[in-house]
MOPAC internal coordinates of N, CA, C and O (Angstrom, degrees):
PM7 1SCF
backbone

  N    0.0000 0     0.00 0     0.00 0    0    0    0
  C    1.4497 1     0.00 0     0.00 0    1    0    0
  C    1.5251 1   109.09 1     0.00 0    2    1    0
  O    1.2310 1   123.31 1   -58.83 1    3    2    1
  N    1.1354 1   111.26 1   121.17 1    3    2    1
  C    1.8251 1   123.01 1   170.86 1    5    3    2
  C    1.5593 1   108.70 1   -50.00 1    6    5    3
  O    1.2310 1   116.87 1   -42.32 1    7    6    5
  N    1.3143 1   123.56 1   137.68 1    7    6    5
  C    1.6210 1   123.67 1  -168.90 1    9    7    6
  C    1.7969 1    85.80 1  -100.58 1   10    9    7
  O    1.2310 1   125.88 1   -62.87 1   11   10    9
  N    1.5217 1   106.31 1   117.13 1   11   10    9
  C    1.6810 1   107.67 1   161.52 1   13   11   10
  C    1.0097 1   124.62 1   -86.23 1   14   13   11
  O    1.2310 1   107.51 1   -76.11 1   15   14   13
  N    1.4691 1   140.90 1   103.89 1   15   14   13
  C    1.7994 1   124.80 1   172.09 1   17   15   14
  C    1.3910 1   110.22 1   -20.67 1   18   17   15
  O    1.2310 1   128.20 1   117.79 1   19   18   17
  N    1.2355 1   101.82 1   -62.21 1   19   18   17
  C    1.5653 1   114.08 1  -162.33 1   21   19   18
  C    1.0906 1   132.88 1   -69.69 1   22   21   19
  O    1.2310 1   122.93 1   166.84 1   23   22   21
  N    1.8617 1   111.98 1   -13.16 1   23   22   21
  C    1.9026 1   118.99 1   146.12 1   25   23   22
  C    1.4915 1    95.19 1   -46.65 1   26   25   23
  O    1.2310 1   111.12 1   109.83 1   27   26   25
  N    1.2380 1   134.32 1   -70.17 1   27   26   25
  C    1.7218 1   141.87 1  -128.30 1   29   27   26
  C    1.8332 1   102.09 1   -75.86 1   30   29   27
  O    1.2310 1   127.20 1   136.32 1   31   30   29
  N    1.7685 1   103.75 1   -43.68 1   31   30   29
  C    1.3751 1   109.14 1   171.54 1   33   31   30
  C    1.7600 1   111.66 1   -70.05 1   34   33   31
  O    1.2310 1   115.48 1   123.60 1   35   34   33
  N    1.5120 1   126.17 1   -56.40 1   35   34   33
  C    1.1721 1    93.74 1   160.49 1   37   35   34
  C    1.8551 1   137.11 1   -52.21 1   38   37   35
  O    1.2310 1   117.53 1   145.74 1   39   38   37
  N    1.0625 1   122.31 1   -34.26 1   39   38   37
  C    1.3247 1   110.42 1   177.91 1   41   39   38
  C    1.5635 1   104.10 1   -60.00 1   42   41   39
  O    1.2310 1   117.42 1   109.97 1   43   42   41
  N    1.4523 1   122.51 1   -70.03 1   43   42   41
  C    1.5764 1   108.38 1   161.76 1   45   43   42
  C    1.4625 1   131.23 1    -5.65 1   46   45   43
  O    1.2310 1   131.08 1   120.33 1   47   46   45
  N    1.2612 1    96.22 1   -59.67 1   47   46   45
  C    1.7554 1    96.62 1  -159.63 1   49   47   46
  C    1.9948 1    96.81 1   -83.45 1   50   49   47
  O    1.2310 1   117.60 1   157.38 1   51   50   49
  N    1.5131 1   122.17 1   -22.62 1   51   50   49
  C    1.3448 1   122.76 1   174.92 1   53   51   50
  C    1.8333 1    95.60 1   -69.17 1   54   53   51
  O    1.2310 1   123.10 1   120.47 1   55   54   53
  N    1.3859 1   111.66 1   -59.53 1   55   54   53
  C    1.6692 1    95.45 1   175.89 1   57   55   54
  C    1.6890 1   119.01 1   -46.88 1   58   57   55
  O    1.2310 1   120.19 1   157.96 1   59   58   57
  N    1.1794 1   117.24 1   -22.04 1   59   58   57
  C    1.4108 1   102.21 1  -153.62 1   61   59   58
  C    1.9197 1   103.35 1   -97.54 1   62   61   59
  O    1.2310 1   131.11 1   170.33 1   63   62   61
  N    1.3052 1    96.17 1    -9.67 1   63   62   61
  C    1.8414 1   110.47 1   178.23 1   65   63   62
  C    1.5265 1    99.88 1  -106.38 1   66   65   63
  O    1.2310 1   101.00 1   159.88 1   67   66   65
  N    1.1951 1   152.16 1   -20.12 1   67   66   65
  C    0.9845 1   138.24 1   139.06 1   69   67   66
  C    1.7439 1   126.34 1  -158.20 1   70   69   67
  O    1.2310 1   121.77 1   -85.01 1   71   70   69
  N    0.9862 1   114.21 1    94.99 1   71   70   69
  C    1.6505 1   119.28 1  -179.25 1   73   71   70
  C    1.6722 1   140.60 1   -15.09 1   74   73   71
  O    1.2310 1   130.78 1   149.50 1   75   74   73
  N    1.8105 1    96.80 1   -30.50 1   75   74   73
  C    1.7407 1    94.76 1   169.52 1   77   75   74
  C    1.3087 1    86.24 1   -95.46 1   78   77   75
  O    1.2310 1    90.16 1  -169.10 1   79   78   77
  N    1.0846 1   167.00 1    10.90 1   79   78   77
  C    1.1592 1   136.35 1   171.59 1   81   79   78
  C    1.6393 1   118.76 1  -106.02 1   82   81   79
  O    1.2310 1   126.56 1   163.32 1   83   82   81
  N    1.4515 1   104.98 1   -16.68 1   83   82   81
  C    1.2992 1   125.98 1   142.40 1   85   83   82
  C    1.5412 1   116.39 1   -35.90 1   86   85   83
  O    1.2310 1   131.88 1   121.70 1   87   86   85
  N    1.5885 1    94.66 1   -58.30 1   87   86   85
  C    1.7996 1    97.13 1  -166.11 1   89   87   86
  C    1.5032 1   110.62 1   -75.61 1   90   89   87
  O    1.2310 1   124.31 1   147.86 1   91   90   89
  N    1.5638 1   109.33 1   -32.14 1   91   90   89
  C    1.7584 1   109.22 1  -177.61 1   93   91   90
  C    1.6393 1    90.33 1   -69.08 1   94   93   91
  O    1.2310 1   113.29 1   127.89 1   95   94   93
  N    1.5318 1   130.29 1   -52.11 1   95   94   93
  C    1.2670 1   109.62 1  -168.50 1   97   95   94
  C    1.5961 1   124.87 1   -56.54 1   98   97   95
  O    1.2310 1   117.96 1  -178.86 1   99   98   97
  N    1.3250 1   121.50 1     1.14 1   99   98   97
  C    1.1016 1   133.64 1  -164.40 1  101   99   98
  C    1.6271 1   121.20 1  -108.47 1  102  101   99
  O    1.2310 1   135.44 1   139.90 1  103  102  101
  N    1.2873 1    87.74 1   -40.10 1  103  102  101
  C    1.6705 1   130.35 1   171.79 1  105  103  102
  C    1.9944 1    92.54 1   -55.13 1  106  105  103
  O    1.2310 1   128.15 1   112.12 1  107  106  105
  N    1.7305 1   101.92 1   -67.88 1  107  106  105
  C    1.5085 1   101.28 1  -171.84 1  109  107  106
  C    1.8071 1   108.39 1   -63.97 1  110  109  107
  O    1.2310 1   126.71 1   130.02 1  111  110  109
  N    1.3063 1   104.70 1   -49.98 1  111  110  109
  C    1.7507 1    92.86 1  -164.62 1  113  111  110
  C    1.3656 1   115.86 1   -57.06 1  114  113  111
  O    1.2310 1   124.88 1   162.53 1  115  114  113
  N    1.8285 1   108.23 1   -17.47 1  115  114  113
  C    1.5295 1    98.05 1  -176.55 1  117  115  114
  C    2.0125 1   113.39 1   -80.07 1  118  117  115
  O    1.2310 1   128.01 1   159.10 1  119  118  117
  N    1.5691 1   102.18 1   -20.90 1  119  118  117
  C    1.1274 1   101.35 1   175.16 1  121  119  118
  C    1.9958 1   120.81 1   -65.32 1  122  121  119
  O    1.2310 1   129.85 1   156.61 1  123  122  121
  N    1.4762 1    98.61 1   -23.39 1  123  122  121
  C    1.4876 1   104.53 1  -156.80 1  125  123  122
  C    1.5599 1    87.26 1   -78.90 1  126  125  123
  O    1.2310 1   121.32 1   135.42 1  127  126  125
  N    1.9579 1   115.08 1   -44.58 1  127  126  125
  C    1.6070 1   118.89 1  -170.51 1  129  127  126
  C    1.8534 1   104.90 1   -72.65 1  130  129  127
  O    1.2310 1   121.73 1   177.76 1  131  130  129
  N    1.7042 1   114.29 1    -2.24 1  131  130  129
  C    1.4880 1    90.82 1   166.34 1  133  131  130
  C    1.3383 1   102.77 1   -98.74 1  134  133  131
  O    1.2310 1   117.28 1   151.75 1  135  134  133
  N    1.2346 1   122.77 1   -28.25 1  135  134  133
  C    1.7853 1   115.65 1   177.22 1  137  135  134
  C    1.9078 1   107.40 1   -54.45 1  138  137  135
  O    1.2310 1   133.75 1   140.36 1  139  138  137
  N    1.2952 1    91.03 1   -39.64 1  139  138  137
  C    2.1843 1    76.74 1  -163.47 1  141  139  138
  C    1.8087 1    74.39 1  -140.82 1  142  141  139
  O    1.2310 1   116.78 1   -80.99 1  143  142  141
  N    1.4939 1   123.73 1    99.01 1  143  142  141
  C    1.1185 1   145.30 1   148.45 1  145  143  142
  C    2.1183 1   108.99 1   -38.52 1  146  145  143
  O    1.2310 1   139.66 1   133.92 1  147  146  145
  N    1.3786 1    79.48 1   -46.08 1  147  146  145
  C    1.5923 1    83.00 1  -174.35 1  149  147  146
  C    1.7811 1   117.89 1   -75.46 1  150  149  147
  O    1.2310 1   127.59 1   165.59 1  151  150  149
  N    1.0713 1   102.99 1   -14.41 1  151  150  149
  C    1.4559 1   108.21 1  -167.61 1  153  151  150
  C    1.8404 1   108.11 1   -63.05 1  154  153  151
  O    1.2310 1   118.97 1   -30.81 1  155  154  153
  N    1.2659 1   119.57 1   149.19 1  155  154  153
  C    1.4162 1   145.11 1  -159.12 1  157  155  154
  C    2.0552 1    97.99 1   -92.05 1  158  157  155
  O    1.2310 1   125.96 1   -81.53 1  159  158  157
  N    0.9331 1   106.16 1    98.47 1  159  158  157
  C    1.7030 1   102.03 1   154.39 1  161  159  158
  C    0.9251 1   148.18 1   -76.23 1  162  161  159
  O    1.2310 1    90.28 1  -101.63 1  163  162  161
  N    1.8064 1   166.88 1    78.37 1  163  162  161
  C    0.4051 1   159.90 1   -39.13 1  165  163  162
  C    2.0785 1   119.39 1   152.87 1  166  165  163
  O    1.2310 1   117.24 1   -32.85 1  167  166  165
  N    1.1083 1   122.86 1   147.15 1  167  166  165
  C    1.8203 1   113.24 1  -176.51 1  169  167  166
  C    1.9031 1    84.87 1  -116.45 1  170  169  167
  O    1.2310 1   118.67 1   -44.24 1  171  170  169
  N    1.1259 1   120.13 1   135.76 1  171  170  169
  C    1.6347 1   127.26 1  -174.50 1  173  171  170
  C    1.0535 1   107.67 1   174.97 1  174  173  171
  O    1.2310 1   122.70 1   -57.64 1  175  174  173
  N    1.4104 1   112.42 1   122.36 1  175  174  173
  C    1.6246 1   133.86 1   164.30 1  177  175  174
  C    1.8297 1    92.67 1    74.36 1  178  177  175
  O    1.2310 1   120.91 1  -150.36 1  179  178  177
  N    0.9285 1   115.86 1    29.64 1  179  178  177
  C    1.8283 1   126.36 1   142.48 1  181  179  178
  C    1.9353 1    96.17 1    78.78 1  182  181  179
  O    1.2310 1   129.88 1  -151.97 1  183  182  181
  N    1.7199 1    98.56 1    28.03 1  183  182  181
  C    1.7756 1   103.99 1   149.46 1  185  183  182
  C    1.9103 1   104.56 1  -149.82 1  186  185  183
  O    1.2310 1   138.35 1    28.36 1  187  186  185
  N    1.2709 1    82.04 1  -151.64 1  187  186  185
  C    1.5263 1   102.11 1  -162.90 1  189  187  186
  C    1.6855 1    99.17 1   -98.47 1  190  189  187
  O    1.2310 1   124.58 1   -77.64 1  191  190  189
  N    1.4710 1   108.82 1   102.36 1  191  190  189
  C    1.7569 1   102.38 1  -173.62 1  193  191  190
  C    1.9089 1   102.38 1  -119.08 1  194  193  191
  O    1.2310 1   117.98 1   -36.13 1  195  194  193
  N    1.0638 1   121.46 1   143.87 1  195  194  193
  C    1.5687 1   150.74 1   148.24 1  197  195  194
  C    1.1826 1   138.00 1   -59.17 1  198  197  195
  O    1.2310 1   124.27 1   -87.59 1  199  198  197
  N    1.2321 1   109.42 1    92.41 1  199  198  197
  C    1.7169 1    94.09 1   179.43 1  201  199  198
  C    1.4670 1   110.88 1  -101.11 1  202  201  199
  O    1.2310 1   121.18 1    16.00 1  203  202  201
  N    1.2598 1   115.35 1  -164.00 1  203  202  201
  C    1.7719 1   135.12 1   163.83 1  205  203  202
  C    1.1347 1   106.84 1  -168.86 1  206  205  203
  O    1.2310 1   121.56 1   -37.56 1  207  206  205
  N    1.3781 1   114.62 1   142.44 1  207  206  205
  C    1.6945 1   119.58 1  -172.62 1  209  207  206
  C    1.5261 1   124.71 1    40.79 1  210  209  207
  O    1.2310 1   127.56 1  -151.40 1  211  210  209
  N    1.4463 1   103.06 1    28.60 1  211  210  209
  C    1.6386 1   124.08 1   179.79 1  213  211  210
  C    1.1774 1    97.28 1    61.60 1  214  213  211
  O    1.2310 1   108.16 1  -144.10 1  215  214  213
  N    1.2074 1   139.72 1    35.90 1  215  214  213
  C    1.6300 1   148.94 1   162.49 1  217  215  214
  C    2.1275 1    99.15 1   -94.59 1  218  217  215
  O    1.2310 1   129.62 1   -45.20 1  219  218  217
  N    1.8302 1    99.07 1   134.80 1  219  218  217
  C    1.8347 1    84.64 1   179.86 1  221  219  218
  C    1.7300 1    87.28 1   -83.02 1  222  221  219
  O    1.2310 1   109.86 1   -29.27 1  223  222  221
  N    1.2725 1   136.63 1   150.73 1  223  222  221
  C    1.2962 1   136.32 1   137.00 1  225  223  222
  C    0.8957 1   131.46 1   -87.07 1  226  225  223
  O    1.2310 1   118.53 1   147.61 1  227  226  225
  N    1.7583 1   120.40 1   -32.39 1  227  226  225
  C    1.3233 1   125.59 1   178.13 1  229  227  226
  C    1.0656 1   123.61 1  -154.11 1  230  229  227
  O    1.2310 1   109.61 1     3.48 1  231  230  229
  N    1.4697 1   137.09 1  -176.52 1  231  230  229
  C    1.7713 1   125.79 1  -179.60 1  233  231  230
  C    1.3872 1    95.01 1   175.48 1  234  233  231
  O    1.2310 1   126.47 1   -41.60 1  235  234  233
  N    1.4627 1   105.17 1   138.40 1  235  234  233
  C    1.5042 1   125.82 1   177.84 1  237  235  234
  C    1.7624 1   121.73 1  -110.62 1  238  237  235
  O    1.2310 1   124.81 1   -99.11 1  239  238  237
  N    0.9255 1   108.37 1    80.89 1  239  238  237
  C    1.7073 1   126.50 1   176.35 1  241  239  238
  C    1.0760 1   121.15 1   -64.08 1  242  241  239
  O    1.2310 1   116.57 1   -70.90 1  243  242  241
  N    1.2871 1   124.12 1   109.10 1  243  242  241
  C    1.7612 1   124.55 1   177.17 1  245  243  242
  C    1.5894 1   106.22 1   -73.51 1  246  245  243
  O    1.2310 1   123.86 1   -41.58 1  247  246  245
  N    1.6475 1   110.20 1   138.42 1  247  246  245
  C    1.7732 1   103.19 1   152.61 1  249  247  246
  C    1.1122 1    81.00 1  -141.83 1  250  249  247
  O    1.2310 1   128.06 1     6.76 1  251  250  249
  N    1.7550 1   102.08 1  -173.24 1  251  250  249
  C    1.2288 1   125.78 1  -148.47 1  253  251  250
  C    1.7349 1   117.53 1   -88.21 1  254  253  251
  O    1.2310 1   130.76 1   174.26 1  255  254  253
  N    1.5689 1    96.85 1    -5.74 1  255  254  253
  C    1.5277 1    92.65 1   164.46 1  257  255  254
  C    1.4236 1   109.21 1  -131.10 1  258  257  255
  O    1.2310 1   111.65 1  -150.73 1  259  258  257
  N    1.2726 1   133.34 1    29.27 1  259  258  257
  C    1.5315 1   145.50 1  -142.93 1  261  259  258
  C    1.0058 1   114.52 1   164.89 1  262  261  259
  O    1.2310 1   125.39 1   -35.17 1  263  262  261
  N    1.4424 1   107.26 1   144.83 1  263  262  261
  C    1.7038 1   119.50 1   150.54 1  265  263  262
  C    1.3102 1   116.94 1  -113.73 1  266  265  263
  O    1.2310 1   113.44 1   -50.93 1  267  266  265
  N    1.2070 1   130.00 1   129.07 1  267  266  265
  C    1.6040 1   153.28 1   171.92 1  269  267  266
  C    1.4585 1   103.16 1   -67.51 1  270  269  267
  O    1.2310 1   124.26 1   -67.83 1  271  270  269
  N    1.3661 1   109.42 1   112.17 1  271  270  269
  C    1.6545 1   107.17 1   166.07 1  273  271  270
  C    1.8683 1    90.85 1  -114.42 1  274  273  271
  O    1.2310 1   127.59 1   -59.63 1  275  274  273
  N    1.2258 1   103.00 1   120.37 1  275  274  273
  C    1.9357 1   114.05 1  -162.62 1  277  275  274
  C    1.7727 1    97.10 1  -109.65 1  278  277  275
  O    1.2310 1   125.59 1   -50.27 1  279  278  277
  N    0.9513 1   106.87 1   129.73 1  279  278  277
  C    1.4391 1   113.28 1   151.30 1  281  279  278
  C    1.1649 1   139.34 1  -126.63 1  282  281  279
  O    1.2310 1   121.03 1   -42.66 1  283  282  281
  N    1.6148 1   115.64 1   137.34 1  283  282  281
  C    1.7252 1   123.87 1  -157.75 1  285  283  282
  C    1.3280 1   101.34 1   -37.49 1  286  285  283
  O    1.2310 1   127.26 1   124.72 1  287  286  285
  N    1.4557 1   103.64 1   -55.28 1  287  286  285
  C    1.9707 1   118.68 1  -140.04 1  289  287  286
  C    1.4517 1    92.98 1  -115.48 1  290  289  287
  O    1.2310 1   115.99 1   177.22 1  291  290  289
  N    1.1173 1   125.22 1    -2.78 1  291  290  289
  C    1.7966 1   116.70 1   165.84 1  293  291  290
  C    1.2866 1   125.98 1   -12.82 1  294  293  291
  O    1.2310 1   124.75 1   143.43 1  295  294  293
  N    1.4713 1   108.49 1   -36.57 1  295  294  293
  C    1.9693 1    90.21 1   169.10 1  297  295  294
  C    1.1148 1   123.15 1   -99.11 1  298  297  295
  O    1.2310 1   124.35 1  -145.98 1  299  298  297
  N    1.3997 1   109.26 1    34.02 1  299  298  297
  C    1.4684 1   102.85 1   164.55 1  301  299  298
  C    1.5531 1    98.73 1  -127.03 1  302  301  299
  O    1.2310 1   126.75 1  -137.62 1  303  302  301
  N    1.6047 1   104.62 1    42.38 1  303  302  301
  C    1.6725 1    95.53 1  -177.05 1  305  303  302
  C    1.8023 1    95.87 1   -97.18 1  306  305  303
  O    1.2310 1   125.09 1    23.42 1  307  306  305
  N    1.3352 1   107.84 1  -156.58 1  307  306  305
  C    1.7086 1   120.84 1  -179.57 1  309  307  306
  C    1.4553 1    84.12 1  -121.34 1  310  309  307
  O    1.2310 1   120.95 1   -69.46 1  311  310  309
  N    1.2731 1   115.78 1   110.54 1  311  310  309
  C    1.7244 1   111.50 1   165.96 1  313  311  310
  C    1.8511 1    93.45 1  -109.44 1  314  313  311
  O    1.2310 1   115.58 1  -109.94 1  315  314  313
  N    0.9856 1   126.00 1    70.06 1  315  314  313
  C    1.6907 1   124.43 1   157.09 1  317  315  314
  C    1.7430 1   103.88 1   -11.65 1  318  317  315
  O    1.2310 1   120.08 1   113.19 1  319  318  317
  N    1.5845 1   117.46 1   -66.81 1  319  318  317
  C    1.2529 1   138.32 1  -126.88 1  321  319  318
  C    1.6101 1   102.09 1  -101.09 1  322  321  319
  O    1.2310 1   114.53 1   160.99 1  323  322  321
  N    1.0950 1   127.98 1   -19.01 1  323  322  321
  C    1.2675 1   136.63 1  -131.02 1  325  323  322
  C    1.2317 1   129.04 1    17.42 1  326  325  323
  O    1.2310 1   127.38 1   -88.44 1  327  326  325
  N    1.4831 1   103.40 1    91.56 1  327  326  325
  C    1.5016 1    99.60 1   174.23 1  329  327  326
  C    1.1815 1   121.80 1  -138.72 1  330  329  327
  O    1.2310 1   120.05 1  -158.77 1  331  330  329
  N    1.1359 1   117.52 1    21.23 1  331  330  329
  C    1.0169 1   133.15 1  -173.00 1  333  331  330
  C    2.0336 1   109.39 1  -101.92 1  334  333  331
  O    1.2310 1   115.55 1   -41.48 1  335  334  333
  N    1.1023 1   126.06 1   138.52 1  335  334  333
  C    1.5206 1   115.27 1  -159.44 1  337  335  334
  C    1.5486 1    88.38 1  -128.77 1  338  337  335
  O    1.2310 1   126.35 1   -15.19 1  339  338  337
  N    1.7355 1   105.40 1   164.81 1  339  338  337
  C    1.5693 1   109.21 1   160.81 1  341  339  338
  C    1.7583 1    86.63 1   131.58 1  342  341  339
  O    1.2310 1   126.39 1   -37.10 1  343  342  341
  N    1.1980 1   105.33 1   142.90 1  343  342  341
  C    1.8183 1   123.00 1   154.85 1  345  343  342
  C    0.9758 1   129.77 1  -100.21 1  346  345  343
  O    1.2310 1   120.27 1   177.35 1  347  346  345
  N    1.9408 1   117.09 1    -2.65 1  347  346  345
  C    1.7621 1   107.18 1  -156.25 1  349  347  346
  C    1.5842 1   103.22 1   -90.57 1  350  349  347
  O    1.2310 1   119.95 1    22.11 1  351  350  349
  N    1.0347 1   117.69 1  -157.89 1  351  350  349
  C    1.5620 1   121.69 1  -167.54 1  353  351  350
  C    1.2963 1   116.87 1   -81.58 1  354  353  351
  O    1.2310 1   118.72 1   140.88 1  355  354  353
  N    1.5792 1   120.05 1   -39.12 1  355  354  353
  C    1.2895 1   112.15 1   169.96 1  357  355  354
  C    1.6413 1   116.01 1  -123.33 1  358  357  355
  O    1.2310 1   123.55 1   155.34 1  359  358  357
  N    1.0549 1   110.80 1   -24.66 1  359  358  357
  C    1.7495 1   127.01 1  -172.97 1  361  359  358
  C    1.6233 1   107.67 1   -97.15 1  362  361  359
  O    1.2310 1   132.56 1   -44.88 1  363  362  361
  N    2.1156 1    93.34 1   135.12 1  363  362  361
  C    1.4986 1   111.89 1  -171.61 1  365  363  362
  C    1.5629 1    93.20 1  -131.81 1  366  365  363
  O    1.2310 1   125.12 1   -17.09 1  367  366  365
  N    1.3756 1   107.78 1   162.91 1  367  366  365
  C    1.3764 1   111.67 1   171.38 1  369  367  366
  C    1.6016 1   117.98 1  -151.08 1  370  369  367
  O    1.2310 1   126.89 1   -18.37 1  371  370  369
  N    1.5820 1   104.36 1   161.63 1  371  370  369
  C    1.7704 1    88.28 1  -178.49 1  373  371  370
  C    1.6760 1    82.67 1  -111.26 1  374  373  371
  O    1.2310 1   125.04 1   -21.08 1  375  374  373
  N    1.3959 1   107.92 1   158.92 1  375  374  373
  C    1.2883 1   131.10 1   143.39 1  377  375  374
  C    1.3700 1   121.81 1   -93.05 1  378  377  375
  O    1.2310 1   127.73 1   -65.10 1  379  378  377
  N    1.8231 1   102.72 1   114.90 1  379  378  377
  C    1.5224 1   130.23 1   176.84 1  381  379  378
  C    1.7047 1    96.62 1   -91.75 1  382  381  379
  O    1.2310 1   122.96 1   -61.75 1  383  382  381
  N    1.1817 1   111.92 1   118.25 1  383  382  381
  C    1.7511 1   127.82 1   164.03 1  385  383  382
  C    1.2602 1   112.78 1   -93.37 1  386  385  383
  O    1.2310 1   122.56 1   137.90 1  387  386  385
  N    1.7147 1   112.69 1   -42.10 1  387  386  385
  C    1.3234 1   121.17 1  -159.16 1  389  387  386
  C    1.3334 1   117.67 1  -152.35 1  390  389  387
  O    1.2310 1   108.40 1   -19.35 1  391  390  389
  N    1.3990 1   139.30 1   160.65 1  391  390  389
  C    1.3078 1   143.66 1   169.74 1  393  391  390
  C    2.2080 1    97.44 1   -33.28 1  394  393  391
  O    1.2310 1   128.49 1   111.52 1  395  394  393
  N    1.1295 1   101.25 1   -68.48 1  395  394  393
  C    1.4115 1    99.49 1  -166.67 1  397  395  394
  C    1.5389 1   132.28 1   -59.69 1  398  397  395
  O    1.2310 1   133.85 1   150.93 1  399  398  397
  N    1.5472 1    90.83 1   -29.07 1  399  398  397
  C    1.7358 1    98.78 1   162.82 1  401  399  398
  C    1.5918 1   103.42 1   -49.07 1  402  401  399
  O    1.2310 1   106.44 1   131.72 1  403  402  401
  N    1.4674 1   142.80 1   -48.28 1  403  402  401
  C    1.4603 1   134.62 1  -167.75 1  405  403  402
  C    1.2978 1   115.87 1   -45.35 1  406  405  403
  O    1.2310 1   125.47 1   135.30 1  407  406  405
  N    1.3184 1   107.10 1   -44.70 1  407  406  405
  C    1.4765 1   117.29 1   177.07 1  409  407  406
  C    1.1930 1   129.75 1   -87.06 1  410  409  407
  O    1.2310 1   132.23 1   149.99 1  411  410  409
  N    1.6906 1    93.99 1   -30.01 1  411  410  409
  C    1.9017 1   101.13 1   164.86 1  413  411  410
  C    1.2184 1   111.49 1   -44.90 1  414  413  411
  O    1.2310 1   127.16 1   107.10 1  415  414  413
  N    1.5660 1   103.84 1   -72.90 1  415  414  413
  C    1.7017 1   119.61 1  -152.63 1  417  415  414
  C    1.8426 1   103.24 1   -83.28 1  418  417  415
  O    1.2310 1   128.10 1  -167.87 1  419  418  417
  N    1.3967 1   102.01 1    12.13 1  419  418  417
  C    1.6086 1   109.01 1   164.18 1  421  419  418
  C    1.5907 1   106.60 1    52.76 1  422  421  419
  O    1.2310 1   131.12 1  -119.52 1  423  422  421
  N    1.7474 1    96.15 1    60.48 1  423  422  421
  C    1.8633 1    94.49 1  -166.50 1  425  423  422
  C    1.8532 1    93.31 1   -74.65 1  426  425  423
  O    1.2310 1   108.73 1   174.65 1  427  426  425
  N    1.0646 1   138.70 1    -5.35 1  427  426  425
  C    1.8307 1   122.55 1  -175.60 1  429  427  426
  C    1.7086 1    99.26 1   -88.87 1  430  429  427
  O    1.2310 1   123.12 1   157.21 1  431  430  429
  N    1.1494 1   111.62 1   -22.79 1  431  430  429
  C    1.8540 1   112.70 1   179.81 1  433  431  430
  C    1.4120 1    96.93 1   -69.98 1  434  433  431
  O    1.2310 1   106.67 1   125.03 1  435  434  433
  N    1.7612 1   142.40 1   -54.97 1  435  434  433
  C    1.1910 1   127.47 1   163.03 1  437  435  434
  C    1.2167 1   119.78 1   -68.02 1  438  437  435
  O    1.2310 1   107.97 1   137.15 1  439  438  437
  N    0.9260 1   140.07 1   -42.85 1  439  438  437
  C    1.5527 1   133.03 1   168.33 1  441  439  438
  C    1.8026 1   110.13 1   -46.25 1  442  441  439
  O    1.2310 1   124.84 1   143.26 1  443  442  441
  N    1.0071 1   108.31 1   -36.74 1  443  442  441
  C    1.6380 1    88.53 1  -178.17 1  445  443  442
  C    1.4173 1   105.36 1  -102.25 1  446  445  443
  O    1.2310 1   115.50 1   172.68 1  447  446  445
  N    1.4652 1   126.14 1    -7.32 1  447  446  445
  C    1.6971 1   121.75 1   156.65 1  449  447  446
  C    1.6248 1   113.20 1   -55.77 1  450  449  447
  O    1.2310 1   125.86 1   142.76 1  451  450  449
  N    1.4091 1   106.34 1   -37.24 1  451  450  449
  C    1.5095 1   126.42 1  -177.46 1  453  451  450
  C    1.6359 1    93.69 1   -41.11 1  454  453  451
  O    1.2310 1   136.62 1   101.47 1  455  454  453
  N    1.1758 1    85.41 1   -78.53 1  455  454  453
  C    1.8527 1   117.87 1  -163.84 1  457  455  454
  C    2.0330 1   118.00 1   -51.28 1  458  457  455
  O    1.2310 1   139.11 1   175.68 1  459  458  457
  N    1.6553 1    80.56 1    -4.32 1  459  458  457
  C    1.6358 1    79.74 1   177.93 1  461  459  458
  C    1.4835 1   121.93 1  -127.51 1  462  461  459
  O    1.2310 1   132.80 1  -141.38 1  463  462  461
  N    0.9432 1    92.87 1    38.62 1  463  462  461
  C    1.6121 1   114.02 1  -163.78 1  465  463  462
  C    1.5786 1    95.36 1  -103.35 1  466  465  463
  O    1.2310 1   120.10 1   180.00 1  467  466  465

């Protein structure tokens, strides 16, 4: 995996404007880098996005009451649960509030649907 400055400065600058959201953002990228070790990181479209085979799969966007964990191809995932949100043509996303949403909304079951596409 290529080392980006600009993963390390965004995580910085998300710790330094507010700290849990620091930690959920930290919490998610390590889940996405144990599903696909190989996957490419990257700062694009104003979060933290993933590729593989120069394909984006995914990207984690901070706002101010949430973090966006987005995926390209989301409607062609298995959402059992519905939890997965979004109307556009190909891209879905969960909203992370808190440590427990990760495990609620079962972010490694989409993350590794992501990753096998």
């Amino acid at each position: 995996m290529k080392v980006d400055n600009s993963v390390k400065s965004f995580v910085d600058d998300t710790f330094s404007v507010d700290e849990e959201k620091g930690k959920l953002l930290l919490s998610l990228q390590k889940i996405v880098l144990k599903i696909c070790p190989a996957a490419e990181e990257g700062v694009k479209y104003g979060g933290l996005i993933f590729n593989k085979n120069a394909e984006l799969i995914c990207g984690i966007f901070v706002y101010k009451k949430h973090i966006s964990l987005e995926f390209s191809f989301g409607i062609e995932f298995s959402d059992p649960r519905g939890f997965l949100e979004g109307s556009g043509k190909y891209r879905r996303h969960l909203k992370i509030v808190n440590r427990k949403d990760i495990d609620k909304k079962d972010v490694t079951f989409f993350v590794s649907q992501a990753f096998r596409r």
